[in-house]
N, C-alpha and C positions, 0 to 999 in steps of 0.2 A: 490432576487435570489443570488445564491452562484458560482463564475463559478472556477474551477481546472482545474490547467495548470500541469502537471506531468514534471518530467525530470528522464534521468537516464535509466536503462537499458542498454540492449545489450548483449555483448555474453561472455560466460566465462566458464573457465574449471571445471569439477566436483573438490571441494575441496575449489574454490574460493569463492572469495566476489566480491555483488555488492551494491550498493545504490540507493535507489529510493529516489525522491522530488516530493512533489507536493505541491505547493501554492495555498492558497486560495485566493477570492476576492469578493467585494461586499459585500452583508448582512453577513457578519463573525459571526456576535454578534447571531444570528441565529441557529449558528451548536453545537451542544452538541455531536459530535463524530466525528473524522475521521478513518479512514483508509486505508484497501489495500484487494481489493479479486483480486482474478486472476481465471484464464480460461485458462485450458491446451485443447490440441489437444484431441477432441473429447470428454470434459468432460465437465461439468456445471461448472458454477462460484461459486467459494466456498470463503468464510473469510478466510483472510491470520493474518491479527492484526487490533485490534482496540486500538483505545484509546479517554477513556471517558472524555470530558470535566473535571470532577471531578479529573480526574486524576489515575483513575486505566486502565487496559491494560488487551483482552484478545488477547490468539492466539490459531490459528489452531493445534493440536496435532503436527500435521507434521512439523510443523516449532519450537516448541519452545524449545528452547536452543542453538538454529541456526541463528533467524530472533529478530529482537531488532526492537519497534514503538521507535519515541521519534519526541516531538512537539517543536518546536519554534513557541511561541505563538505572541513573538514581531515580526516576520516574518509571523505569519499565514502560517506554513508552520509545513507538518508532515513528517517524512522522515521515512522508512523502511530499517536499513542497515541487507543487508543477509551475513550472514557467511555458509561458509560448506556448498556450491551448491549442488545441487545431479540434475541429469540429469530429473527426476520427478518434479522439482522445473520452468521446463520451461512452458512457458505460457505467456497468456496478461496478464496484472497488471494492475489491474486498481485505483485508487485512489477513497474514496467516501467520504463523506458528510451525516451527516444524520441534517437535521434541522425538525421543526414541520412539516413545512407544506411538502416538499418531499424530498426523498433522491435524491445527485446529485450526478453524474459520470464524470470521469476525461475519456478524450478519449482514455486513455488504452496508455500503453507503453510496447513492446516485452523484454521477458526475455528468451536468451534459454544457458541451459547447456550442454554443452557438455561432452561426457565420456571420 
């Protein structure tokens, strides 16, 4: 099993940056993707970035040119730094895992922008 400990979030003004973390642990050798979906107020959980073991990266329309994946592998750790907040950008974040056997979820960490 794989378990995600997230850090990071909080609150910031439209315009700003924040940084997401999350480490991984356990079966590592396992996960052939991480990333980041998030969950605004009253909407679904949608993909924010991934990034594929292999080494290529997708992101959400909404974020790209904004939001940067980048893994430290000697860490097991994938971070999401966001630039250019926009108040739509607020939500849970969650951190995931995808391995064969199921995908794992990091307990979510609050992101809200303010205008």
């Amino acid at each position: 099993q794989v378990q995600l400990v997230e850090s990071g979030g909080g609150l910031a003004q439209a315009g700003g940056s924040l940084r997401l973390s999350c480490a991984a642990s356990g079966n590592i050798f396992s996960i052939n993707a991480m990333g980041w979906y998030r969950q605004g107020p009253g909407k679904q959980r949608e993909m924010v970035a991934l990034s594929i073991t292999s080494g290529s990266t997708n992101y959400a329309d909404s974020v790209k040119g904004r939001f940067t994946i980048s893994r430290d592998n000697a860490k097991n750790t994938v971070y999401l730094q966001m630039n250019s907040l926009k108040p739509e950008d607020t939500g849970v974040y969650f951190c995931y895992a995808a391995t064969p056997q199921q995908p794992t979820w990091g307990q979510g960490t609050q992101v809200t922008v303010s205008s």
